[in-house]
C-alpha positions in Angstrom: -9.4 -1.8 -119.5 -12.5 -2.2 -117.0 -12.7 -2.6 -113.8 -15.2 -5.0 -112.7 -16.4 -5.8 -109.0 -17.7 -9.1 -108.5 -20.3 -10.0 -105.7 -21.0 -13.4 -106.8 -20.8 -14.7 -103.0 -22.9 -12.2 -101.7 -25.8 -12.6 -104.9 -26.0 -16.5 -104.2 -26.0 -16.3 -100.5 -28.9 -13.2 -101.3 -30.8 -15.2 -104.3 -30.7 -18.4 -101.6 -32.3 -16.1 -98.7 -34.9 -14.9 -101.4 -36.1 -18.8 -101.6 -35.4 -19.6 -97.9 -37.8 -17.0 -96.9 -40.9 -18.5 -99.6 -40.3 -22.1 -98.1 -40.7 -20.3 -94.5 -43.9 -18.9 -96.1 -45.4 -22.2 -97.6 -44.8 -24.3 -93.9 -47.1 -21.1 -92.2 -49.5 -21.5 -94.8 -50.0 -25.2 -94.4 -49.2 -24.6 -90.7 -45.8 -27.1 -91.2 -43.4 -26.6 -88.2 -39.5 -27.1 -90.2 -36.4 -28.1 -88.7 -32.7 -28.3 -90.3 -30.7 -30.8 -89.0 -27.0 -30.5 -88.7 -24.2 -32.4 -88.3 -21.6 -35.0 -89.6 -22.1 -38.1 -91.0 -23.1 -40.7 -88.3 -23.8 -38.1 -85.6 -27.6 -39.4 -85.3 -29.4 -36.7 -87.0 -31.3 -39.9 -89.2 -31.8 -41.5 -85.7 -33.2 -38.7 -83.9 -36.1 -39.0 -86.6 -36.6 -42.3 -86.1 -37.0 -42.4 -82.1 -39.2 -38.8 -82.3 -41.6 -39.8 -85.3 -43.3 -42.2 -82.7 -43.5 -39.9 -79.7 -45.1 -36.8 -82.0 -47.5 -39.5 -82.7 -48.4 -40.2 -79.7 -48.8 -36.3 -79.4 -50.9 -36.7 -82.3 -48.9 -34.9 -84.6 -48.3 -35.9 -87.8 -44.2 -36.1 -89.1 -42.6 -35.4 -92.3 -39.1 -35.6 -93.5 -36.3 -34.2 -96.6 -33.2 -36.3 -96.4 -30.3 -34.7 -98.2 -27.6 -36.5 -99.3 -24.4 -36.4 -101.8 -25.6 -39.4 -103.1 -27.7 -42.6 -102.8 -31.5 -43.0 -100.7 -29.8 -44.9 -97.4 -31.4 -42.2 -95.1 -34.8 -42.1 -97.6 -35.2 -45.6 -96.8 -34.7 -45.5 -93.2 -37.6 -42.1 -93.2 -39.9 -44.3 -95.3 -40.0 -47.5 -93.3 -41.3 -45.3 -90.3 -44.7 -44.7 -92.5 -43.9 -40.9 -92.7 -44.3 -38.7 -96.8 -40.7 -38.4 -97.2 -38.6 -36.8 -100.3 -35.0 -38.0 -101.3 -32.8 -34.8 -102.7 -29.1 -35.9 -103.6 -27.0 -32.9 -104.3 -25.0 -34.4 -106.7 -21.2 -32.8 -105.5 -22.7 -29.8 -103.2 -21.8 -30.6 -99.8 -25.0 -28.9 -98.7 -28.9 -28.4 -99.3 -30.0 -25.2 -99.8 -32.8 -23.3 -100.5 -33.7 -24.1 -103.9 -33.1 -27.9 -103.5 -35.3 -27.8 -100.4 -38.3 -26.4 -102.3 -37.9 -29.1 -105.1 -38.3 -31.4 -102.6 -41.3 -30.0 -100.9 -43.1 -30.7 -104.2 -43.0 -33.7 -103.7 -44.3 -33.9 -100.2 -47.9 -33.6 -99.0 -47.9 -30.4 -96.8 -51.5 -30.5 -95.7 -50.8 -33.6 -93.9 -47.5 -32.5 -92.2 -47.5 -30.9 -88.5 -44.0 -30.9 -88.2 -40.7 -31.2 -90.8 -37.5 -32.8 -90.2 -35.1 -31.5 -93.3 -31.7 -33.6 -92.5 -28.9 -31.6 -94.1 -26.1 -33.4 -95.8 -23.7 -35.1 -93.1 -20.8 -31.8 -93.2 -19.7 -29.4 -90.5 -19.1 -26.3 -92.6 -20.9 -26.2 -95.5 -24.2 -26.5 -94.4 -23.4 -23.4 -92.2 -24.6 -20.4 -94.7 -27.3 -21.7 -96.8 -30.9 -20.9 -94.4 -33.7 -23.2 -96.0 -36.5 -21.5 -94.4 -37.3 -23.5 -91.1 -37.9 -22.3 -87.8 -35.1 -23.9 -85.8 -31.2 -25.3 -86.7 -30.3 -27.9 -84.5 -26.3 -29.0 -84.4 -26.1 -33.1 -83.8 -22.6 -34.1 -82.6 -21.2 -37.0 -81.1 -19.0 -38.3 -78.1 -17.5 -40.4 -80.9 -16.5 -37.9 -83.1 -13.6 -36.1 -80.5 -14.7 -33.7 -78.0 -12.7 -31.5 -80.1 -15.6 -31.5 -82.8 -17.4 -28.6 -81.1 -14.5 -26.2 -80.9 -13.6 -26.9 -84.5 -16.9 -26.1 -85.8 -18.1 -22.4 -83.7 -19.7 -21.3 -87.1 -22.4 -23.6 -87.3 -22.7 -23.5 -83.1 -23.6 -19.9 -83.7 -25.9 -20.8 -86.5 -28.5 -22.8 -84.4 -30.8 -22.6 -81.4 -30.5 -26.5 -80.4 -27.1 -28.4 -79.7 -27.5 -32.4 -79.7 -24.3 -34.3 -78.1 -25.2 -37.7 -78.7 -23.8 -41.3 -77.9 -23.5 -39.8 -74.7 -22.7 -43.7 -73.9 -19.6 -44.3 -76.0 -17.8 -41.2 -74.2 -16.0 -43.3 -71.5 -15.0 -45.6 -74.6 -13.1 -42.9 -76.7 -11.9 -40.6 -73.7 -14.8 -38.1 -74.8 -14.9 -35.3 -72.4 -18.8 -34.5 -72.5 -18.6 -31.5 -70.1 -15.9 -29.6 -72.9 -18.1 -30.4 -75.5 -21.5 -28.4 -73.7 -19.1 -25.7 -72.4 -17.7 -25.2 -76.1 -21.5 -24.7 -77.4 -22.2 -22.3 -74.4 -19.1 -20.6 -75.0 -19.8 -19.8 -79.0 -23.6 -19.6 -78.5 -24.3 -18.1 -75.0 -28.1 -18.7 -75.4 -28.1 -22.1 -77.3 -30.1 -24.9 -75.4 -27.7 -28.1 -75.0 -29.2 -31.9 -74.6 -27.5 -34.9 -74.4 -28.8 -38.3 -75.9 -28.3 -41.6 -76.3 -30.1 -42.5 -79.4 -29.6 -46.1 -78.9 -31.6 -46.2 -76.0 -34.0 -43.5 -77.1 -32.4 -41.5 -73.5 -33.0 -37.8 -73.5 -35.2 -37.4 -76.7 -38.8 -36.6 -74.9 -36.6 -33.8 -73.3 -35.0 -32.5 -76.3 -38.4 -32.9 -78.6 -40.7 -30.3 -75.9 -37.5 -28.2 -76.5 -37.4 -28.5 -80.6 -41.6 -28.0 -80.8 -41.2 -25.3 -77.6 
């Protein structure tokens, strides 16, 4: 009888890198700035599009966007009536993007008219975590409304990005939200992890975090 050793985790989370690093390669070439967007369902990551799309205009920069979903093109919709190239990619049952759906839906976009990428992962805390797709910052969106529990649960994906969102900063008083916790559990996984807080509603804190996300 053989004895076989299987490395199938490591090969796909290797074979995903491989592409990761050729989508990093085609936004220097077309000088495209990417961001992967994290977070749950309803945590604002769609929103935060929608209020920065018309300040980077105003910058003169020009916005793009991926939304990545299980299923259906309710984010896609909400990209396209801002006037920005956008690409839908449902992954079917995956509970994440990854590389190789990424690049499939970069065919579809037109690069040389992008400055800067927005590539909205699929709303999940954990899966999202290991797959890179090649942009230049991760960015964790949580919210008041999800428990101020939600960081602590998650430290994997805190580790995993440069930029923590905690967002309906205005709901916090309504669900006993402790908004201080929540910042103090990012610092305490990610020591150098810049924290802002929003209130996508309003459009409150999002020139701040933008300089931070193109800094």
């Amino acid at each position: 009888m053989h004895h076989v050793d299987i490395h199938l985790e490591k090969d796909i989370y290797a074979a995903n890198n491989r592409i990761a690093k050729a989508n990093a390669d085609l936004f220097r070439k077309h000088g495209v700035r990417a961001y992967d967007l994290l977070g749950a369902i309803g945590s604002g990551k769609t929103a935060f599009i929608e209020r920065a799309v018309p300040i980077l205009k105003e910058r003169g920069l020009r916005a793009g966007a991926i939304a990545g979903d299980v299923y259906g093109d309710d984010d896609y919709r909400r990209l396209i009536a801002l006037g920005i190239p956008a690409a839908n990619v449902n992954t079917g049952k995956e509970c994440h993007l990854d590389a190789h759906l990424v690049q499939h839906g970069l065919e579809h976009l037109p690069l040389a008219t992008i400055d800067v990428l927005f590539i909205e992962n699929v709303g999940n805390m954990v899966c999202p975590t290991d797959f890179l797709l090649g942009a230049e910052k991760r960015i964790m969106v949580v919210s008041a409304t999800e428990g101020d529990d939600v960081v602590n649960k998650h430290p994997m994906m805190v580790r995993g990005c440069s930029i923590g969102v905690i967002n309906k900063v205005d709901l916090a008083p309504l669900v006993g939200a402790d908004l201080k916790r929540m910042e103090d559990d990012m610092y305490r996984y990610n020591p150098v992890i810049s924290v802002y807080k929003t209130n996508l509603k309003t459009g409150e804190g999002v020139p701040a975090l933008l300089d931070a996300i193109l800094r």
